[in-house]
The first five atom37 places (N, CA, C, CB, O) and aatype in JSON, in Angstrom:
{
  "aatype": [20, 20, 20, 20, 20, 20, 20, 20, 20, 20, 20, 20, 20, 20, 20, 20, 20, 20, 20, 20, 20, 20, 20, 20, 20, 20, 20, 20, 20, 20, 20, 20, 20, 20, 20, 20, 20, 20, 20, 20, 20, 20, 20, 20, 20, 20, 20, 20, 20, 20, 20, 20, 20, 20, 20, 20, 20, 20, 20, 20, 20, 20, 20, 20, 20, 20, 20, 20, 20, 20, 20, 20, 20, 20, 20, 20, 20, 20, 20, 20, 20, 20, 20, 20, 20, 20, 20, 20, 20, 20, 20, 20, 20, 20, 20, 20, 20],
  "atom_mask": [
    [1, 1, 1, 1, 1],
    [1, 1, 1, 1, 1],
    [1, 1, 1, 1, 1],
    [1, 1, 1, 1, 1],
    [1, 1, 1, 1, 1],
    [1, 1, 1, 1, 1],
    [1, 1, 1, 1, 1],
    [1, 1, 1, 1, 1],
    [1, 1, 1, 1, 1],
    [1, 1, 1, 1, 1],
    [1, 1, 1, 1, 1],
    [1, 1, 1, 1, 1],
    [1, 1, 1, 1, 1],
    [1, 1, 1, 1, 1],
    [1, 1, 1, 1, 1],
    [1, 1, 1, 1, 1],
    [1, 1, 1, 1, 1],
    [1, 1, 1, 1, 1],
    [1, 1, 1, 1, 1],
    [1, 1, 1, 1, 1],
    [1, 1, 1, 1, 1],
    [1, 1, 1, 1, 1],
    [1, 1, 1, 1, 1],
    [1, 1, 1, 1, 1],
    [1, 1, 1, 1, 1],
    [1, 1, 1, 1, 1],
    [1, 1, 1, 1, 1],
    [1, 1, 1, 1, 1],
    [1, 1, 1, 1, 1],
    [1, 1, 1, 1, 1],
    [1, 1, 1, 1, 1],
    [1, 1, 1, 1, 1],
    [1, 1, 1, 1, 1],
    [1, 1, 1, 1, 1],
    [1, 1, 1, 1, 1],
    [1, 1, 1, 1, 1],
    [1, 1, 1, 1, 1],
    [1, 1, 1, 1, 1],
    [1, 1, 1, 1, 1],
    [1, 1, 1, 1, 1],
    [1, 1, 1, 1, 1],
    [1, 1, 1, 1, 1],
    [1, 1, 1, 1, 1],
    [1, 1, 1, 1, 1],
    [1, 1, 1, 1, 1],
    [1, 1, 1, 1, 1],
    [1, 1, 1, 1, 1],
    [1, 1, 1, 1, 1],
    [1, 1, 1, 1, 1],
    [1, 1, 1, 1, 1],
    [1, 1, 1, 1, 1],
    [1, 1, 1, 1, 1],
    [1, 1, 1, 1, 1],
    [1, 1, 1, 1, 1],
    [1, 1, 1, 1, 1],
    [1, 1, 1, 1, 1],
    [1, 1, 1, 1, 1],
    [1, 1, 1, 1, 1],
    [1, 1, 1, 1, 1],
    [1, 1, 1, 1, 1],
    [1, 1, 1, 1, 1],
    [1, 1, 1, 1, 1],
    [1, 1, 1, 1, 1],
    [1, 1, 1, 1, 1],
    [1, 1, 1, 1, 1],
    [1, 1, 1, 1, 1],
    [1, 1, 1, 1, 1],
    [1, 1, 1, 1, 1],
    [1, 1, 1, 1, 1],
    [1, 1, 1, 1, 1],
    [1, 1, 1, 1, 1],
    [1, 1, 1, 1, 1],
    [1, 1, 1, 1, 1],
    [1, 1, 1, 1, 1],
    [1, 1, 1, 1, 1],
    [1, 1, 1, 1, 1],
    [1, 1, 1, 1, 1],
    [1, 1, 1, 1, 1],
    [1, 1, 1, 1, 1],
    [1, 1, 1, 1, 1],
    [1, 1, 1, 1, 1],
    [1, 1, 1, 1, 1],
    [1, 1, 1, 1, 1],
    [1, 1, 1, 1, 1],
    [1, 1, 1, 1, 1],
    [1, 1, 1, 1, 1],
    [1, 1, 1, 1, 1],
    [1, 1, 1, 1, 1],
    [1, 1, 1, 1, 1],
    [1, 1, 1, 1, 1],
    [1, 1, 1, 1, 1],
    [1, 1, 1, 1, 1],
    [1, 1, 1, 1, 1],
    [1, 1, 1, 1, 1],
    [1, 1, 1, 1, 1],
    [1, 1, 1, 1, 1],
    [1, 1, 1, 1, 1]
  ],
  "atom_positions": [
    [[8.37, -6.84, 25.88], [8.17, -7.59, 24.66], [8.17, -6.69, 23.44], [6.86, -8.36, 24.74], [7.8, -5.52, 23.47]],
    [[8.65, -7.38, 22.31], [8.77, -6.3, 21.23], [7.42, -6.09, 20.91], [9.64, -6.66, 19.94], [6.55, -6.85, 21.33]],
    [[7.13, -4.87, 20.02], [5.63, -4.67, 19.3], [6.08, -4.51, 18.36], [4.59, -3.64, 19.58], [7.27, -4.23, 18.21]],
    [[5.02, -4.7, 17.21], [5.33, -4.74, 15.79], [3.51, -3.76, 15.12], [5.65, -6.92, 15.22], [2.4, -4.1, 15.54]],
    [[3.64, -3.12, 14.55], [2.14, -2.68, 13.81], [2.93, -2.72, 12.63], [1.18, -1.03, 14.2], [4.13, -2.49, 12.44]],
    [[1.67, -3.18, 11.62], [1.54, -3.88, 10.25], [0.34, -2.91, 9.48], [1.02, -5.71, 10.45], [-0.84, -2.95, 9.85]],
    [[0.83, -2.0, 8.3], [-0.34, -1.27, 7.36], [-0.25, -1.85, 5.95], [-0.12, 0.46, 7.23], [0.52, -1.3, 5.16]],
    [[-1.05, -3.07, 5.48], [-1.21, -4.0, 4.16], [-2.31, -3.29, 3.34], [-1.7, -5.69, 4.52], [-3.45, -3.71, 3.54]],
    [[-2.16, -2.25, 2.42], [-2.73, -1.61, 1.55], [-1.9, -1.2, 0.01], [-3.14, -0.55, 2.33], [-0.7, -1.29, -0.26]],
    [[-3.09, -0.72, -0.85], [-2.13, 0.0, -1.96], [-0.81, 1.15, -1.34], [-3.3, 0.98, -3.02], [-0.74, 1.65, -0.22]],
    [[0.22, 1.34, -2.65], [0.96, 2.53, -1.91], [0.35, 3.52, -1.55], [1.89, 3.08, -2.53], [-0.71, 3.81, -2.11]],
    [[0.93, 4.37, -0.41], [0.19, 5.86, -0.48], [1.1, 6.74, -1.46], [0.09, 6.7, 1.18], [2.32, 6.58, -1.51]],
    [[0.53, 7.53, -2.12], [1.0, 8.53, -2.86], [2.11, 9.26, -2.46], [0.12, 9.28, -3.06], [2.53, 9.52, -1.33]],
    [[2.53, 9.57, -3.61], [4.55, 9.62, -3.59], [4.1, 10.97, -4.06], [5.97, 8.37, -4.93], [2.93, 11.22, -4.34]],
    [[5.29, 12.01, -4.14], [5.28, 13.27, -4.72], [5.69, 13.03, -6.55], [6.47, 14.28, -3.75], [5.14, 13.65, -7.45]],
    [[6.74, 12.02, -6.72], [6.83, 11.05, -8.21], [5.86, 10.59, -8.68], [7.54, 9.88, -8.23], [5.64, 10.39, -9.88]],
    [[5.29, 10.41, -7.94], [3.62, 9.46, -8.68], [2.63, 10.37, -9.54], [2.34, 8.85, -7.2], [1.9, 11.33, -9.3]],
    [[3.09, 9.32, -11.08], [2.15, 10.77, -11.79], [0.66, 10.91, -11.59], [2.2, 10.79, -13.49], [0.12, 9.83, -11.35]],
    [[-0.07, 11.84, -11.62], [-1.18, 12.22, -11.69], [-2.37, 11.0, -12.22], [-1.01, 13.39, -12.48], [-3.33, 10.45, -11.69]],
    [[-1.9, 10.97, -13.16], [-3.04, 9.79, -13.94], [-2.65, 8.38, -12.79], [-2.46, 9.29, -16.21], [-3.62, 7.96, -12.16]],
    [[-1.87, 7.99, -12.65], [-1.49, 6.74, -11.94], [-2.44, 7.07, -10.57], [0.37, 6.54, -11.66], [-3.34, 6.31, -10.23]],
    [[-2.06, 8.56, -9.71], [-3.16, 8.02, -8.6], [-4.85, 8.53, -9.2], [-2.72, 8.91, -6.78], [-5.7, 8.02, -8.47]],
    [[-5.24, 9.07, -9.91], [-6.26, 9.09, -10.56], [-7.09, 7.78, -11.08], [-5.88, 9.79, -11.43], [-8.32, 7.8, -11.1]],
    [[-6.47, 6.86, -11.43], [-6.3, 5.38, -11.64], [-6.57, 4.55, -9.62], [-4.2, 5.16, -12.54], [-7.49, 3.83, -9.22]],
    [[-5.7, 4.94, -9.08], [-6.03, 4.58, -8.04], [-7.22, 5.11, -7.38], [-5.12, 4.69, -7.45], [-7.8, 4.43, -6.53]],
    [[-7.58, 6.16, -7.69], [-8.87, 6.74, -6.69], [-9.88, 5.94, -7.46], [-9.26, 8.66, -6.65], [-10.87, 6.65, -7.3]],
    [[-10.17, 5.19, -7.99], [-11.52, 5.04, -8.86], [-11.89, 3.76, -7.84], [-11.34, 4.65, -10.88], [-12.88, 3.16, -8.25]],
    [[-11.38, 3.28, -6.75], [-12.21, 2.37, -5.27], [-12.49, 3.48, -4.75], [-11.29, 1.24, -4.02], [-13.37, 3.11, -3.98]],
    [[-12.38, 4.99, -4.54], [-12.91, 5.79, -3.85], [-14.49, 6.01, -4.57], [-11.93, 6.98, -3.73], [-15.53, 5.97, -3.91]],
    [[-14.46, 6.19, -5.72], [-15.56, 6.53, -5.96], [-16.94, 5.49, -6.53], [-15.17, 7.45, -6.74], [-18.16, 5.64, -6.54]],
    [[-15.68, 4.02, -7.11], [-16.9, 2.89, -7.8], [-16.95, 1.93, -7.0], [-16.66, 2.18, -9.28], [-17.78, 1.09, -7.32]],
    [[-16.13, 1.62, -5.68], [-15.51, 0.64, -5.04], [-16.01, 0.21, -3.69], [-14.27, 0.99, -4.96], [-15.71, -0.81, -3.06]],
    [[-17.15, 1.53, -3.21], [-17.28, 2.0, -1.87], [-16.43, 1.86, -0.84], [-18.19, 1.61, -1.44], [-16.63, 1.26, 0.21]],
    [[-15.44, 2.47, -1.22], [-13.91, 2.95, -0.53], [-14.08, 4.41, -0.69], [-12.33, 2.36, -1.4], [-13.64, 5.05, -1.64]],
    [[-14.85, 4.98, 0.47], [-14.61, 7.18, 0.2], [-13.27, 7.31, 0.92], [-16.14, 8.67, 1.37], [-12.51, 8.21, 0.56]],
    [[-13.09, 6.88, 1.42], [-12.25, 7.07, 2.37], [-10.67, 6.98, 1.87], [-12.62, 6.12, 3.4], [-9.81, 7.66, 2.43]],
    [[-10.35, 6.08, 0.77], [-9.5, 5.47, -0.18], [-8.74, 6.84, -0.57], [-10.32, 4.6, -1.46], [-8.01, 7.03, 0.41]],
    [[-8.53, 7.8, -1.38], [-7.81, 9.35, -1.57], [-7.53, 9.79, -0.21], [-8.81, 10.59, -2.34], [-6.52, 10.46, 0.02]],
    [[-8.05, 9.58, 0.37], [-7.7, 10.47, 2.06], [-6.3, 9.74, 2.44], [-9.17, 10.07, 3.69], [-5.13, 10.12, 2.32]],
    [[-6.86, 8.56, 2.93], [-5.69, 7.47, 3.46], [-4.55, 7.24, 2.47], [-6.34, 5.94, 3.74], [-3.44, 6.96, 2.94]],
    [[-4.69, 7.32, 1.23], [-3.14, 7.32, 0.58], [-2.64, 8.48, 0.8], [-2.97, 7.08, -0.96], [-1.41, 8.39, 0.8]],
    [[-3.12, 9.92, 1.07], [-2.46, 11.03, 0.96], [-1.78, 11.18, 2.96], [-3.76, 12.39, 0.2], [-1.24, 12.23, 3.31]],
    [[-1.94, 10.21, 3.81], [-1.65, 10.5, 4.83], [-0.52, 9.87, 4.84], [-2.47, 10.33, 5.69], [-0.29, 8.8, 4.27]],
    [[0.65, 10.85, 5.84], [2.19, 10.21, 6.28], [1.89, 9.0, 7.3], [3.29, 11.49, 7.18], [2.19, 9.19, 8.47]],
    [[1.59, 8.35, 7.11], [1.89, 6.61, 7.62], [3.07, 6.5, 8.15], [1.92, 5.43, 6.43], [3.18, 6.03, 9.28]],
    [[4.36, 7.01, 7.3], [5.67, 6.78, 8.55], [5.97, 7.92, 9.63], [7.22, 6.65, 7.77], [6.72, 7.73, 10.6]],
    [[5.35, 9.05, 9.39], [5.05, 9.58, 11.06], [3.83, 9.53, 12.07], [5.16, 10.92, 11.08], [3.78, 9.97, 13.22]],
    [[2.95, 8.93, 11.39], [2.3, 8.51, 13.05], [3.32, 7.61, 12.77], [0.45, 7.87, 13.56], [3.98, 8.26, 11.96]],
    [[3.73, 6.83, 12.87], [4.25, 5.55, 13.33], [5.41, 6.35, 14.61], [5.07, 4.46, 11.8], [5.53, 6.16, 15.82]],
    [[6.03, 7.15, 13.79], [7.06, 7.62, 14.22], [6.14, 8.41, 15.75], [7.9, 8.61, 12.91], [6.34, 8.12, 16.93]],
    [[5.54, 9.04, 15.39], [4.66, 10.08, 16.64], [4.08, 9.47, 17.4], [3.58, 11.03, 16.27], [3.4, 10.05, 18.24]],
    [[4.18, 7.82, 17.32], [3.2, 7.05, 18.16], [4.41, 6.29, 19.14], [2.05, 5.88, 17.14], [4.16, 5.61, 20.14]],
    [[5.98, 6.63, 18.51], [6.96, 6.06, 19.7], [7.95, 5.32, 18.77], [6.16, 4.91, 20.96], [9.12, 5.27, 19.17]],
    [[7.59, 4.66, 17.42], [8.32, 3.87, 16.62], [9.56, 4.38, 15.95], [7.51, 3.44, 15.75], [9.47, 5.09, 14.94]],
    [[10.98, 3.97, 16.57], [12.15, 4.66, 16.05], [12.11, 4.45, 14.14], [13.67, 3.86, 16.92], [12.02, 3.53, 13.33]],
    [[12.22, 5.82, 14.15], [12.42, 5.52, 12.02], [13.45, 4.65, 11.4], [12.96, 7.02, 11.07], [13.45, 4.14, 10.28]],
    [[14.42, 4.55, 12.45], [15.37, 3.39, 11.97], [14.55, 1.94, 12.18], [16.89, 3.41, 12.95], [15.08, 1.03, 11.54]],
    [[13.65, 1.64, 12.76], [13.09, 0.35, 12.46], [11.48, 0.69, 11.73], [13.03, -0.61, 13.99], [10.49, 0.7, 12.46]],
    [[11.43, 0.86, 10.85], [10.48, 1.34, 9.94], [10.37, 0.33, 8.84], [10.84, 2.71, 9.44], [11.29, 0.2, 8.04]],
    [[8.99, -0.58, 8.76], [9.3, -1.28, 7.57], [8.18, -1.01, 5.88], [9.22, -2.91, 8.2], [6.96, -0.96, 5.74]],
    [[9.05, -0.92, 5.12], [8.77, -1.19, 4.05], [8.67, -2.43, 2.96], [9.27, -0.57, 3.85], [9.72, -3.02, 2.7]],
    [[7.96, -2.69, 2.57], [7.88, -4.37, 1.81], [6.87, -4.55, 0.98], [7.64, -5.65, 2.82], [6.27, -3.53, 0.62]],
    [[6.41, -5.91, 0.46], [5.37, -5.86, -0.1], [5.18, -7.33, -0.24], [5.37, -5.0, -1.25], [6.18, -8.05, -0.19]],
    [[3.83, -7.94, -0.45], [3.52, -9.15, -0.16], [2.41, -9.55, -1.58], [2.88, -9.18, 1.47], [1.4, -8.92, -1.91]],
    [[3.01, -10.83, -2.25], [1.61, -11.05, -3.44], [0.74, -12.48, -2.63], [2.4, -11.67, -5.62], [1.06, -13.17, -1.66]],
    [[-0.18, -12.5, -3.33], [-1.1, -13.47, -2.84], [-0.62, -14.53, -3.92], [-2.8, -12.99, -2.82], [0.13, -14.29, -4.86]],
    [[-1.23, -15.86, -3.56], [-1.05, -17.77, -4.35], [-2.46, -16.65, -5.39], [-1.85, -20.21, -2.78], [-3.32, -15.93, -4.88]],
    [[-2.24, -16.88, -6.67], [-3.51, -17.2, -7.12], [-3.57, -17.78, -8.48], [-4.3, -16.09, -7.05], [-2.53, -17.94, -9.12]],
    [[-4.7, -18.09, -8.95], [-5.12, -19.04, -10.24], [-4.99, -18.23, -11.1], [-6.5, -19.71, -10.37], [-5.69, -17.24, -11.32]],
    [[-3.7, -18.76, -11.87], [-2.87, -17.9, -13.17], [-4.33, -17.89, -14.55], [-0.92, -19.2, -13.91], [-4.69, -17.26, -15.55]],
    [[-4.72, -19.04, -13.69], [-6.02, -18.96, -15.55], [-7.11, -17.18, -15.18], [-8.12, -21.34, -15.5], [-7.47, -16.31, -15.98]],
    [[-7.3, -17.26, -13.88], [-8.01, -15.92, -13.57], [-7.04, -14.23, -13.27], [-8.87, -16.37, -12.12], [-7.29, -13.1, -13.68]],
    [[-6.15, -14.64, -12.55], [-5.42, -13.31, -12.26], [-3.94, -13.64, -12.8], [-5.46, -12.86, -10.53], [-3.52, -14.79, -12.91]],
    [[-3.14, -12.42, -13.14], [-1.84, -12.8, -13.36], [-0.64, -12.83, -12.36], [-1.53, -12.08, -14.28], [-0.43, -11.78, -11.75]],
    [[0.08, -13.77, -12.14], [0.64, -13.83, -10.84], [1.51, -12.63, -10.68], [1.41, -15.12, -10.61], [2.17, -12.17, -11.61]],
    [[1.5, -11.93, -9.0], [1.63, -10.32, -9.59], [3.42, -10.62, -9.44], [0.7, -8.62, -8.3], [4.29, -9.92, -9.97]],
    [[3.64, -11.8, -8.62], [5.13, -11.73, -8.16], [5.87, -11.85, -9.33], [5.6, -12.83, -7.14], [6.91, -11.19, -9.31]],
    [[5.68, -12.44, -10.26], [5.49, -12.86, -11.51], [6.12, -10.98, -12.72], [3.38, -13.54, -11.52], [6.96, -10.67, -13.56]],
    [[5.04, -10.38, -11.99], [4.77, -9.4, -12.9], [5.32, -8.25, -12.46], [3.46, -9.23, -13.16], [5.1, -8.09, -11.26]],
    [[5.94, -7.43, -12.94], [6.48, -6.0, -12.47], [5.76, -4.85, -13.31], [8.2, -5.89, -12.71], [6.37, -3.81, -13.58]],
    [[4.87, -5.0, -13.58], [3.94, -4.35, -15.05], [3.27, -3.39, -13.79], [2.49, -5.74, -16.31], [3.22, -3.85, -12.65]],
    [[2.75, -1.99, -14.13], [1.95, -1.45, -13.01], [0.39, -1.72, -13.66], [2.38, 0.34, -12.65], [-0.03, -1.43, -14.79]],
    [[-0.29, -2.37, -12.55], [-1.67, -2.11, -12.76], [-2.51, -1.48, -12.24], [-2.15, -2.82, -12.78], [-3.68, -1.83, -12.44]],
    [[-2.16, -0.06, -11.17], [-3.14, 0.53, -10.82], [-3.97, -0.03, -9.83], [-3.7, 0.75, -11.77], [-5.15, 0.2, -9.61]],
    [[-3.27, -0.7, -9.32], [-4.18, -1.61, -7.66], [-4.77, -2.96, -7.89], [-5.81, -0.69, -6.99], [-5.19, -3.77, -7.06]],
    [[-4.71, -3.06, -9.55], [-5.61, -4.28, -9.59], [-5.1, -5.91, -9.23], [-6.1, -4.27, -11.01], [-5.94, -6.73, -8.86]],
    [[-3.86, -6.25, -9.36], [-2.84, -7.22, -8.78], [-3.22, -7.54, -7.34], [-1.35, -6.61, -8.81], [-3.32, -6.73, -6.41]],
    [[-3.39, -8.63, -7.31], [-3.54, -9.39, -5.71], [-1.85, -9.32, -4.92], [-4.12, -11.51, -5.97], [-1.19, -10.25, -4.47]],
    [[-1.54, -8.02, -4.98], [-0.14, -7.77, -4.28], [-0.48, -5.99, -3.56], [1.46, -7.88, -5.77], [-1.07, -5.09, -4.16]],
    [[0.07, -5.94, -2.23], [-0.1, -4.72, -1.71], [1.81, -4.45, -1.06], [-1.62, -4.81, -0.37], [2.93, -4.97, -1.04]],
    [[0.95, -3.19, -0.6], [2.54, -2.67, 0.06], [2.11, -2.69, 1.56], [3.22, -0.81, -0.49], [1.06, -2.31, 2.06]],
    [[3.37, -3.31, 2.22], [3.39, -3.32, 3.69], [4.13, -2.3, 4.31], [3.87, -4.49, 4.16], [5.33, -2.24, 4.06]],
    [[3.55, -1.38, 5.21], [4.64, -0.27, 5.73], [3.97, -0.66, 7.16], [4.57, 1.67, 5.07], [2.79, -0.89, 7.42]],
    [[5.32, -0.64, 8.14], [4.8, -0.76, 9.57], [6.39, -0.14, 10.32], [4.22, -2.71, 10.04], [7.27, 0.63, 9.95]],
    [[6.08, -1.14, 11.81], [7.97, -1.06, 12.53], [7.6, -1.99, 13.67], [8.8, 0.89, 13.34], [6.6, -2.6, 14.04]],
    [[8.92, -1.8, 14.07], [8.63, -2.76, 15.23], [9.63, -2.0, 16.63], [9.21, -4.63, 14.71], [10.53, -1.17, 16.64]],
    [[9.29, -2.37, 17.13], [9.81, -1.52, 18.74], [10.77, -2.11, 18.87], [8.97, -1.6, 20.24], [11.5, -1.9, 19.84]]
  ]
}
């Protein structure tokens, strides 16, 4: 049977990603009670995947927004604006066997 593993979080940090932007992101590490939050973006996610058996040619990348009430949040699908994690939209990286 095929397997599939699914990782639905902010991006992890790019070597492009300026400074202030993940600086902006660490602030659930420190106000958020997320410690753990700087660690896990700085880890390669597509090699365990890869080191755990998952061919890199089926490697997925994507991203998913949530339904929500335009009077409270702004719809992120909507929006291509960066907000620094705050958008009810994450990035999906996984694969499937």
């Amino acid at each position: 049977p095929d397997g599939i593993v699914l990782h639905v979080e902010q991006p992890q940090y790019a070597a492009d990603m300026p400074l202030f932007e993940q600086a902006m992101r660490d602030w659930d590490a420190f106000y958020n009670n997320e410690p753990f939050w700087s660690t896990m973006h700085g880890l390669d996610i597509d090699g365990f995947l890869i080191e755990a058996g998952f061919r890199s040619d089926r490697l997925i990348h994507g991203g998913v927004t949530a339904v929500v009430d335009k009077d409270v949040f702004p719809d992120a699908a909507d929006d291509e604006g960066e907000d620094y994690g705050r958008k009810a939209a994450w990035h999906v990286i996984g694969a499937r066997k």
